[in-house]
N, C-alpha and C positions, 0 to 999 in steps of 0.2 A: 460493385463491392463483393470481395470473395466472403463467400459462405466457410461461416466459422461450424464445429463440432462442439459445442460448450461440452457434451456428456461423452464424446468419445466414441461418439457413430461411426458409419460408414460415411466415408464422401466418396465422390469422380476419383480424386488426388490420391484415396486408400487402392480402389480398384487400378490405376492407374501404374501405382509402384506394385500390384502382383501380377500386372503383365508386363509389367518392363522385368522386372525379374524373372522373367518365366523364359524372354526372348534371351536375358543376358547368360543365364543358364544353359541354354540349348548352344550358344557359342564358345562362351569361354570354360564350359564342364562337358555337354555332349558333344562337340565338335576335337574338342582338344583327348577324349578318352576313344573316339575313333579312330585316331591316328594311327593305329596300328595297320591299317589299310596300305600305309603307305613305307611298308618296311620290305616287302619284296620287291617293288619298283626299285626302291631306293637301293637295293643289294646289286641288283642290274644294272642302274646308272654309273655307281660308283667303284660297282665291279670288287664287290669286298663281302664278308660272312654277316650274318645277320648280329653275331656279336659287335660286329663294328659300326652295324647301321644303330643299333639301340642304346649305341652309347652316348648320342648328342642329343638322344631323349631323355637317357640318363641326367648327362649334363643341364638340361635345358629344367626340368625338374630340380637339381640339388641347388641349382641358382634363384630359382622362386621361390624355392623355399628357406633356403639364409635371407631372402631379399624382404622375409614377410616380417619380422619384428620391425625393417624399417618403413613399411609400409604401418604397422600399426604405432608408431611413433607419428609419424604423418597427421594420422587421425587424431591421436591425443596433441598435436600441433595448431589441430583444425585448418590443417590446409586444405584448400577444395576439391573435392575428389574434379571438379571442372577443369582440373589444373594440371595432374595425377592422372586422370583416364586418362585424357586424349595425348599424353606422352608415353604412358604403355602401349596404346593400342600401335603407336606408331613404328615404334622401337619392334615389336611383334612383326608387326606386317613388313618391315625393312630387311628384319633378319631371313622370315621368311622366303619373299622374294628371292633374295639371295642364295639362300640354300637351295631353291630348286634351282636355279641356274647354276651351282659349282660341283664340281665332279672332282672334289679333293674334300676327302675325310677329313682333312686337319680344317679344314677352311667352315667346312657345314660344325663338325664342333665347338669354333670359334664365334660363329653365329648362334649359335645353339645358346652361346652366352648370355649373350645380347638380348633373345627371344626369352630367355627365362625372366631377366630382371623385368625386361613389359609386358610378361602373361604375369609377373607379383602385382602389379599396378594395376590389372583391372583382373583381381582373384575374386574367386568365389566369396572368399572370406568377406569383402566388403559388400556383398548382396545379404550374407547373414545380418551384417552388423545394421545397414538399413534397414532390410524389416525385422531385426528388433526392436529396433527405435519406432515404426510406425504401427507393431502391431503386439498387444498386452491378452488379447483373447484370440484362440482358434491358432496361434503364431504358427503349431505346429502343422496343423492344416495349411492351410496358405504357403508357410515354408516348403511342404511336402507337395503342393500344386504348382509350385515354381521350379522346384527344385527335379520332380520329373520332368520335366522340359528339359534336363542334358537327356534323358533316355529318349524322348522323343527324337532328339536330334541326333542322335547318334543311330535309331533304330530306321531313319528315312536317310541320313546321309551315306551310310555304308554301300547299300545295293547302287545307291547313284552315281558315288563315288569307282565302285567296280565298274560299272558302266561307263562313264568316260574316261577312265583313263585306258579303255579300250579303243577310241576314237578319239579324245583330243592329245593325249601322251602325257606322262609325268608330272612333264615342266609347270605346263599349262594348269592343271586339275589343282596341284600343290600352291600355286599361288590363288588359284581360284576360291580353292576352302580357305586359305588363311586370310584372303579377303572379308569374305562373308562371316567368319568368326568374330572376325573385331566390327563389322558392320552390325553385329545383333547387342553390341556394348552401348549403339550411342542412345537408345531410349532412356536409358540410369541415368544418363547426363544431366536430366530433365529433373531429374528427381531430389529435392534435397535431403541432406543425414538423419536431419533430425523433423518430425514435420510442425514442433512447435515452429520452425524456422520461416515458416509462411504462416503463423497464428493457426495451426492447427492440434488437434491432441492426438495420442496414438488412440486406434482402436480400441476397444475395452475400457478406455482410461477411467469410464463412468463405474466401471463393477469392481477396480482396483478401491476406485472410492467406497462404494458401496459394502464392499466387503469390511472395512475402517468404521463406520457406522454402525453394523451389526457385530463388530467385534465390542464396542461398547454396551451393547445391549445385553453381552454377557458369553456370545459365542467365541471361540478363539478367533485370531486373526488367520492363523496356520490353515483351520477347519474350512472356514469361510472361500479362500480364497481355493481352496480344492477343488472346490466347485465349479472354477470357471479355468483356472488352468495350474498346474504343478507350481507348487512354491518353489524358489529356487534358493537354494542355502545360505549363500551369501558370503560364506565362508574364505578366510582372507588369504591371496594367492600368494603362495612360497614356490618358485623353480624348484628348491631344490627339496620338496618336501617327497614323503613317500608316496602321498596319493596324486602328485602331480608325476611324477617319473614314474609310476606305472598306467599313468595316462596316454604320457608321451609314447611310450614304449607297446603299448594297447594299439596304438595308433599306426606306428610303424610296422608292426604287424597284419592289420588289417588291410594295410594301401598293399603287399605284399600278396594278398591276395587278387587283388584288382589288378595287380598286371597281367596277370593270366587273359584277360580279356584282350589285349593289343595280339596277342599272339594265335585267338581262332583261328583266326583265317589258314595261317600255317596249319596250324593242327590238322585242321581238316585235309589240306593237302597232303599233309605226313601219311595222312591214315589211307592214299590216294583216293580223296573224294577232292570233287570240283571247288574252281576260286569260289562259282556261286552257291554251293552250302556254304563254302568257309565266312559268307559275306551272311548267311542266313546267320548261323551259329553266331557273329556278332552281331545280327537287329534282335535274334531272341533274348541273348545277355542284356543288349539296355534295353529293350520290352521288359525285362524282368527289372531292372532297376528303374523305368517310369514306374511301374505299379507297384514294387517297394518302398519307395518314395511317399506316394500315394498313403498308404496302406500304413505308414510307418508315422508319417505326419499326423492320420486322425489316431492313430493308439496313443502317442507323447497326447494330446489332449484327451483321451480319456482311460487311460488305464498307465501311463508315466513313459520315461525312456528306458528304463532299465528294462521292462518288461520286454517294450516295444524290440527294444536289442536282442534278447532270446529268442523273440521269435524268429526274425531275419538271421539272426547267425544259425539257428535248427535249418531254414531252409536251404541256406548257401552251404551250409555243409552237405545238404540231400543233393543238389548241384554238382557239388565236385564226386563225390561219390559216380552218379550217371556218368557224367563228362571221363571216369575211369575207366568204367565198365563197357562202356557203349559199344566198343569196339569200331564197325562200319555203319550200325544204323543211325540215319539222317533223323530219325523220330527219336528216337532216345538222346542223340544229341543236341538235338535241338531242346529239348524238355531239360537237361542237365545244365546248358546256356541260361534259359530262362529263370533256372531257382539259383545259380551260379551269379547271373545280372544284380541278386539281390546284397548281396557284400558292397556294392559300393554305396549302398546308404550311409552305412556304418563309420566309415572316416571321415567323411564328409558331413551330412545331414545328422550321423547319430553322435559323433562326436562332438559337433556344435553346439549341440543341445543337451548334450551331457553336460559340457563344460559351462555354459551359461544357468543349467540348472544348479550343479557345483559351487560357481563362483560368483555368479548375480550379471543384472547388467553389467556394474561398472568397473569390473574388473576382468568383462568377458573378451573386450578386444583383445588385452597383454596377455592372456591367458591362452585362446584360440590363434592367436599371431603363431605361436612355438607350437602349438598342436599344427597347423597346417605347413610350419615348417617340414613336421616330421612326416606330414603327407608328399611332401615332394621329394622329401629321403628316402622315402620307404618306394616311390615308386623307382628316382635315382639308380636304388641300389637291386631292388628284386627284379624290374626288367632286364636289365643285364644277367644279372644272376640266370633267369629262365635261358636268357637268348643261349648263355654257356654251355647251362645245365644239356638243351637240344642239339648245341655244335659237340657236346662230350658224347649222348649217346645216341643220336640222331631220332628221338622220339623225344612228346611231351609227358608220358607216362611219368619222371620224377618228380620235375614239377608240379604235374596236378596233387602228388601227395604230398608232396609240401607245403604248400595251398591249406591242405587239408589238416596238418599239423599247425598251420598258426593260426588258423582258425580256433581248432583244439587248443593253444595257448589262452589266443585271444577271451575265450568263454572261460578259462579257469580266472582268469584275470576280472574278468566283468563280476564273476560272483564276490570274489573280493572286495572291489568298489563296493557293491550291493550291501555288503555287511557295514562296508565304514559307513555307508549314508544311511543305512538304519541306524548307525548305535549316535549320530547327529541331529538324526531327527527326533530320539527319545528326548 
């Protein structure tokens, strides 16, 4: 007989769903944000400028992210993600294949298609939407221990990935990652949506009660519930409202900064320093986004996201700063990577949590659906941008400060937010 949670405990089943989230993370967010490893290979294969190669990344992004409102349809469908994973994962791993075998740009674009619509089907987005459904205390922690696992993955895959594709060649290594990326999806499979769905409750469920009890005794419900994790507003979701399109727009900003990371590796070569810093510069960027992650998930549980957001955007902007100045040294570059790593909390992990703090559970899927749309726009559009901005004046010197200006948007923008959801919560 399975062991029930009547109060909202821990089970095996709770522990269970934040290592399968932790393995699903490190494939389909840190495998898929190292990819930029494989932009000079691919300039060699196909014999064309790196504007050309970064544009079926482009593609491959603007397609996941149109493809995510129908993924979050899906869900309010209740089709099974059983049903949904294992035809992304497949569509990914086909198109892949393919691309490293074709040596015609129009052809790897064309796939690139194909590969976006099955990396929507097993997105990040639905590892959020899981453990919020199994977890009511700590979310942020746990969210922030899984969700460092792309930096893990990204910060052990790089130097490996350099390495063999000095001995096994292109072909081989590119079908090899995009294997193992969708192989770290099938432990989710396991897992179901919601965990009433096996007679279980989500985590906390016992102190969301508890807090309901002591609000009759006189304390608010608001007050009580502070205690154990950030109330979320609940407040009802309009597209076309102002605080939602300066969400959207917050967001597409932010992923604009996170393309800078596919492109270290060059950088470094630019500045002529070796492929292997250039591979260093990218494990210190996601080192710096595991431990942002980290570091980001326990402040949302105790001091809120808004906060949590200032700090990481102060540090990501001390990042791009270094990453300007550095010039040829390997230490300061490496240190400007590391606080630079930390911006990709921010679209991903900080905006999830904005927005579910924003709009509540049950409004958080249709809400975060169009915010991780604009995550795949924003990268779509600003990795090309960089690759052009480098082929116009053959350094990444502009880039980085414009990096540095949407970042500067992005924080005038968050103070904003910050005021509407105070004059709400009066």
């Amino acid at each position: 007989m399975r062991k029930t949670n009547a109060h909202g405990e821990m089970t095996k089943m709770h522990v269970y769903v934040i290592i399968a989230s932790c393995i699903m993370a490190w494939g389909v967010m840190g495998m898929v944000n190292a990819y930029g490893i494989f932009f000079t290979p691919m300039e060699e294969a196909l014999g064309v400028n790196r504007a050309s190669v970064t544009l079926h990344y482009s593609l491959r992004g603007l397609v996941s992210g149109l493809s995510m409102p129908l993924v979050a349809l899906l869900l309010d469908r209740k089709v099974s993600l059983r049903i949904t994973m294992p035809i992304g994962m497949a569509l990914y791993l086909a198109s892949s294949i393919l691309i490293a075998r074709s040596r015609s740009v129009i052809m790897v674009d064309v796939l690139a298609v194909v590969g976006g619509f099955g990396l929507a089907l097993v997105s990040f987005m639905l590892m959020t939407v899981i453990l919020g459904n199994w977890f009511i205390k700590s979310l942020g922690t746990f969210s922030g221990i899984a969700i460092a696992f792309s930096g893990i993955g990204s910060a052990i895959v790089s130097p490996v990935v350099t390495k063999l594709l000095g001995s096994l060649g292109y072909e081989t290594v590119y079908i090899l990652y995009a294997a193992a990326a969708m192989a770290m999806v099938v432990p989710i499979l396991f897992v179901p949506l919601k965990p009433e769905d096996m007679g279980l409750k989500p985590y906390g469920a016992d102190e969301e009660g508890d807090a309901e009890k002591i609000a009759a005794q006189g304390k608010t419900l608001k007050e009580t519930k502070r205690r154990t994790h950030e109330i979320n507003l609940d407040l009802p979701y309009k597209l076309f409202s102002g605080l939602y399109i300066v969400l959207l727009v917050m967001t597409l900003l932010l992923v604009g900064d996170t393309t800078l990371n596919s492109h270290l590796p060059a950088l470094a070569l630019n500045r002529n320093l070796t492929a292997e810093i250039g591979a260093l510069l990218l494990s210190s960027s996601m080192v710096g986004n595991l431990v942002s992650k980290l570091v980001f998930g326990v402040m949302v549980d105790r001091i809120g996201v808004v906060k949590g957001f200032l700090v990481i955007m102060a540090a990501s902007m001390a990042g791009f700063l270094l990453i300007l100045l550095a010039g040829t040294s390997t230490m300061v570059l490496a240190a400007g990577s590391f606080l630079y790593g930390t911006v990709f909390t921010l679209p991903a992990m900080g905006m999830s949590f904005l927005a579910r703090h924003i709009y509540g559970n049950e409004a958080y899927s249709a809400a975060y659906a169009k915010i991780t749309m604009m995550t795949n726009f924003g990268g779509a559009i600003f990795v090309t941008v960089i690759g052009a901005m480098y082929d116009a004046t053959g350094a990444y010197t502009l880039p980085v400060i414009m990096c540095m200006a949407l970042d500067g948007i992005s924080l005038l923008m968050l103070f904003w937010i910050a005021g509407y959801i105070k004059k709400q919560q009066k």
